[in-house]
Steps between C-alpha positions, in 0.01 A plus 500: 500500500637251212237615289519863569887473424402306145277759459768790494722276288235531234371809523926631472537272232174597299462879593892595542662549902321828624152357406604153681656742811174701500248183489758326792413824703141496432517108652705618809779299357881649552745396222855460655598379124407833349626734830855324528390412897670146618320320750626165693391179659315186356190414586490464893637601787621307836630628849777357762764308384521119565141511547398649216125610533263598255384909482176572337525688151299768378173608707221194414813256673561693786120515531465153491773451766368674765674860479375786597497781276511909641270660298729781404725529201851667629621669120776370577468136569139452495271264755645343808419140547510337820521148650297512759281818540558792436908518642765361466597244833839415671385158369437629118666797388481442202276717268450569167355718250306523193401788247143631461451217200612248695857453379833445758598791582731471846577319820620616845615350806428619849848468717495489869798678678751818432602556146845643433543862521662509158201262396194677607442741244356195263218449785166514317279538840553374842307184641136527586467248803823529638773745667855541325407318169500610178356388112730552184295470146641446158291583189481286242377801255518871418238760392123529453434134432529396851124715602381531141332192422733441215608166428896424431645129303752500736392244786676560793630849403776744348691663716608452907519800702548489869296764716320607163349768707821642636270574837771756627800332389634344153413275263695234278473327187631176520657423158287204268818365379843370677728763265235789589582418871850455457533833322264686795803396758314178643764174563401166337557238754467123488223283242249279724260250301155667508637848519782560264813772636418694779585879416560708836528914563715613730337844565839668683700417200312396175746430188414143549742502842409359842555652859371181657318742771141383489378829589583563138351199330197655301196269600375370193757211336432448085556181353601427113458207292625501138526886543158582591354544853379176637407601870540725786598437854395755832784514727462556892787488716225515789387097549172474345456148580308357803567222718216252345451701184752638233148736447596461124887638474731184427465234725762637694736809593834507266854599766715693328701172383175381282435856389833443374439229294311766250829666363824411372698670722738364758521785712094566504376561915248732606595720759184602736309169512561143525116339360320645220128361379443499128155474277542441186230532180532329209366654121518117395483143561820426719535170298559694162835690606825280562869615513724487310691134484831701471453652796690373853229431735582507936156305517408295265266717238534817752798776579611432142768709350746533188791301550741749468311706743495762224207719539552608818 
């Protein structure tokens, strides 16, 4: 791919931009530089906080791991990878997805139990080996690149939209950048070391407000470091965790009073449930994103917020 990429360089530089765009097509190669598209992430990805595990990038390392790969390209996420045949378990529901080159294009969780009312038009597809369960997907990319063989240089992707598909009900783009978010109504919350500031949606009120009803706490959490999206966290206020196995959430369920510890705001509850489960998915090593040392911390390097309490 390094070579490909030197190869457009060249060819821009020596036969002018739209012979260097046409040879970069002719290679499969997408140019984000010369179509304006961001993209985000490093260079790997991990899963569950404190734990901090691994996930396979790009097609030959999921390969390698063990995943199983559906054999059909969805246009608008691409191929389903699986843990451990060909569905998703109670044990790892997890999945993931890549595009017909090979490239990240997606993950998904399966969640056991009843999804808010408010909530449920984000479902991608209900569970395959189980009653009352459902799977929510966000897409890591957009258009034709995901089943045309086309390669992109962004890594992990450039752009995160939850139920890409819509599948009957909506779909949302989840801002790449902290202000983006801000601006699209979502609340920034408190800075954790590995994630950066949690940014909420309220989906009752919006304009960066909170009802602290969990029926209206949109199911997908963004996290910012610097500005830029960092990670993403599924919420379930169903328990997802067992009694011998977290089955790959956080180790443990968070009561309302540790949900809590993600904003800034004294007066944060969540009517309608007292335990919520959270998975979170990092675009990043953990170990590169730290708070701010300004910050006022409840824990030490966790719940960290402005001292003056002033974004909230």
């Amino acid at each position: 791919m390094m070579l490909l990429k030197c190869i457009m360089i060249v060819a821009s530089t020596v036969l002018g931009g739209a012979a260097g765009a046409e040879l970069g097509q002719t290679l499969g190669i997408m140019n984000h530089a010369a179509t304006g598209a961001p993209d985000f992430g490093g260079s790997k990805m991990e899963r569950t906080f404190t734990k901090y595990v691994d996930l396979p990038v790009g097609e030959a390392a999921l390969s390698a791991a063990g995943w199983t790969k559906n054999s059909i390209c969805d246009p608008v996420i691409g191929h389903m990878w699986t843990q451990e045949g060909s569905a998703a378990t109670k044990s790892e529901p997890l999945v993931l997805y890549t595009t017909k080159a090979g490239q990240m294009s997606g993950v998904g969780v399966h969640i056991y139990g009843e999804l808010p009312e408010p909530q449920q038009r984000w479902i991608t597809a209900s569970t395959t080996n189980g009653a009352n369960g459902y799977r929510i997907d966000v897409a890591f990319r957009k258009g034709s690149i995901i089943c045309s063989g086309e390669k992109s240089d962004a890594l992990i992707g450039d752009a995160l939209t939850v139920n890409p598909g819509a599948n009957g009900g909506e779909s949302k783009e989840l801002s790449l950048t902290q202000t983006g978010a801000e601006a699209a109504g979502w609340h920034r919350w408190s800075c954790f070391d590995g994630m950066g500031f949690h940014s909420f949606l309220d989906t009752s009120v919006g304009a960066n407000k909170m009802s602290w009803k969990a029926k209206n706490l949109f199911p997908v959490v963004a996290m910012y470091h610097e500005g830029e999206v960092n990670a993403i966290f599924f919420a379930s206020w169903t328990v997802q965790q067992g009694l011998f196995s977290h089955n790959q959430w956080e180790p443990v369920p968070l009561l309302d009073t540790a949900m809590c510890l993600n904003t800034c705001d004294s007066d944060c509850t969540f009517e309608g449930t007292s335990a919520w489960s959270t998975l979170h998915v990092f675009f990043r090593d953990h170990n590169l994103v730290k708070c701010d040392s300004s910050l006022s911390c409840t824990v030490p390097h966790m719940a960290c917020c402005p001292k003056s309490n002033d974004i909230v």
